[in-house]
Residue, then its C-alpha position, 0 to 999 in steps of 0.5 A: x500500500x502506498x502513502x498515498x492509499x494510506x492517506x486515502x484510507x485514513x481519511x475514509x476512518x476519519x469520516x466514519x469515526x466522525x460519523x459514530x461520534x456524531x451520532x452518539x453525541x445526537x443520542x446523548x443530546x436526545x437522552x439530555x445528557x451532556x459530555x462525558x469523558x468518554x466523549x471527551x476521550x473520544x474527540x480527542x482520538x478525533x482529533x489526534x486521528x486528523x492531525x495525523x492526516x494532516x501530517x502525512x498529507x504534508x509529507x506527501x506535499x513535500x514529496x511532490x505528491x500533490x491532490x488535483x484540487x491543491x489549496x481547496x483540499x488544504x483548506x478542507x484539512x485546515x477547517x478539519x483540524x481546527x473545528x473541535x479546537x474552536x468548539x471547545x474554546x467557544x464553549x470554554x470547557x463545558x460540559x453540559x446538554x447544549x455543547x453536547x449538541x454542538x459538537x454532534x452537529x459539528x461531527x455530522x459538519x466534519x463527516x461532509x468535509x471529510x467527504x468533500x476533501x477526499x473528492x478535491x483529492x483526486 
């Protein structure tokens, strides 16, 4: 498998992760819960996962290996990497049944952005 397949692949594990934690978060909303830790613990494997993907697409950019729609497919990965980062300082840390919310929305947001970077990268 190639780098490139590989990042391929990884972002096809980011979409769906985002997925899962979407609709978990969505379900927790609808029990009125807020986040836990184990949601908590959750975005920031998410989060960890997208920096990952940042970082070999930078490698590969480096490499010459670079998508079809070059500045529109980083700045996919930009707003990817910088979502979660901003909800939690736009919240300040809370925990509660509306930040539960927002961060279920702003998954179901990172699944089509997860979607719409892998079709600039072809």
């Amino acid at each position: 498998m190639s780098l490139t397949q590989f990042h391929s692949s990884l972002a096809n594990t980011a979409m769906y992760y985002f997925l899962i934690l979407a609709l978990w978060g969505l379900w927790r909303f609808a029990r009125k819960q807020g986040v836990d830790s184990s949601f908590w613990g959750a975005l920031v494997i998410s989060e960890v996962l997208v920096l990952l993907q940042g970082g070999l697409g930078v490698y590969l950019w480096i490499n010459g290996l670079r998508p079809g729609r070059g500045w529109i497919h980083i700045l996919y990965g930009v707003v990817s990497a910088l979502t979660l980062p901003a909800i939690f300082a736009f919240t300040r840390g809370d925990n509660d049944r509306r930040v539960m919310m927002i961060y279920g929305v702003a998954l179901l947001f990172l699944v089509g952005i997860t979607i719409r970077a892998a079709g600039t990268g072809i």
